[in-house]
N, C-alpha and C positions, 0 to 999 in steps of 0.2 A: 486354499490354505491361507489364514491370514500371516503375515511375518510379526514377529516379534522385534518392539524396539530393543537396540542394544541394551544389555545392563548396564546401568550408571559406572562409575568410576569408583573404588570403595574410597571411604574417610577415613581417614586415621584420626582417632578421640583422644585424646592425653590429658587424665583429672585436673592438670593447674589450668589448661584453658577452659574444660567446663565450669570449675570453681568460678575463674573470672569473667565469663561469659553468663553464668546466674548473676552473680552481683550486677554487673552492669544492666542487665535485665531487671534485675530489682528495682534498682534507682531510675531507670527507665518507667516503668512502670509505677512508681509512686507518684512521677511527674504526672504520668499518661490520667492515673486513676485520682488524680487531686488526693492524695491522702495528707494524711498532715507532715510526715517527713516532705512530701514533692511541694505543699506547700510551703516549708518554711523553706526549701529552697531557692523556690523562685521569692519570695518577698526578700529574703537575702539578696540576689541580687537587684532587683525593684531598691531596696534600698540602697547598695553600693550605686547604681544608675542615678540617684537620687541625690546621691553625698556630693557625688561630682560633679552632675549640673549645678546645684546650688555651690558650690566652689569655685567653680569657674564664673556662674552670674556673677559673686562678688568678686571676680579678680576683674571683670569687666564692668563695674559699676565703680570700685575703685577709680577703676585705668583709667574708663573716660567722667565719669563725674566728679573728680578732684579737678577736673580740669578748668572751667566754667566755673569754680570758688578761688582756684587760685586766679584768672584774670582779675573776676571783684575784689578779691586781695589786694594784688599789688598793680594796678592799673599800668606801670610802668612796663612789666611783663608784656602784656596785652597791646601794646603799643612799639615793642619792638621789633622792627622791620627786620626780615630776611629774604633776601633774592629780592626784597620790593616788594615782599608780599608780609603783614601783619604774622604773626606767631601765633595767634589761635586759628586764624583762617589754616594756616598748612597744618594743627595739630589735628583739630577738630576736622577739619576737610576733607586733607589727604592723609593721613598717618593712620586716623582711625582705622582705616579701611582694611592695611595688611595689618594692625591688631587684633581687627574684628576675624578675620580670616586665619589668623595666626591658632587665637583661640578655638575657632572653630575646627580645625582640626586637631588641636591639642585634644580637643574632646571627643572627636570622633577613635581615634589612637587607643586613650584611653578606654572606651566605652568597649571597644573591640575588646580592650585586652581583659576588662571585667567580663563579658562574655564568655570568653577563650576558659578563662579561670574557672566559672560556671561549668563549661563543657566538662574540662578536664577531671573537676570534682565529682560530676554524673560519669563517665568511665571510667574513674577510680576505682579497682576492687577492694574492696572494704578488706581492714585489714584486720 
């Protein structure tokens, strides 16, 4: 006699979470199957990922390439000592560095939270 595995455990179905449970499934599915709603999803956020890198380039092309116009500017600048050391050497040298780093996670922060936003919109039930 072979044994019988146990019966499963039953489920209990309640219409608002099937309701919400297709939708999600739908926008799931538009993504999966490239349709044109899962396409302009994802290009939406392609382009928010897009906005904020090129935001952030020019906050960083600002930040350090004003720098190297104002020395040829005012040469007086570029010339004055601190700690013994010249004013572009520790801007350009040292400073840059937890700029570059600054921003660098400004953007990763950011990019997450475009992401997250993305997410939340695909399990969204449509209302």
């Amino acid at each position: 006699m072979v044994a019988e595995p146990p019966p499963s455990p039953r489920t209990r179905v309640v219409l608002a979470e099937a309701a919400a449970r297709r939708a999600t499934d739908r926008a799931r599915a538009d993504l999966a199957e490239q349709t044109p709603v899962g396409e302009a999803l994802v290009k939406g956020l392609v382009r928010a990922q897009l906005a904020l890198a090129l935001r952030l380039a020019l906050v960083v092309a600002a930040g350090l390439g004003t720098l190297p116009l104002l020395f040829a500017a005012a040469p007086a600048v570029g010339s004055f000592p601190v700690f013994g050391v010249h004013l572009p050497w520790l801007l350009l040298g040292l400073f840059s560095f937890p700029f570059l780093v600054g921003v660098g996670a400004a953007y990763v922060r950011w990019a997450e939270r475009n992401e997250q936003d993305f997410t939340a919109l695909i399990r969204r039930p449509e209302q």
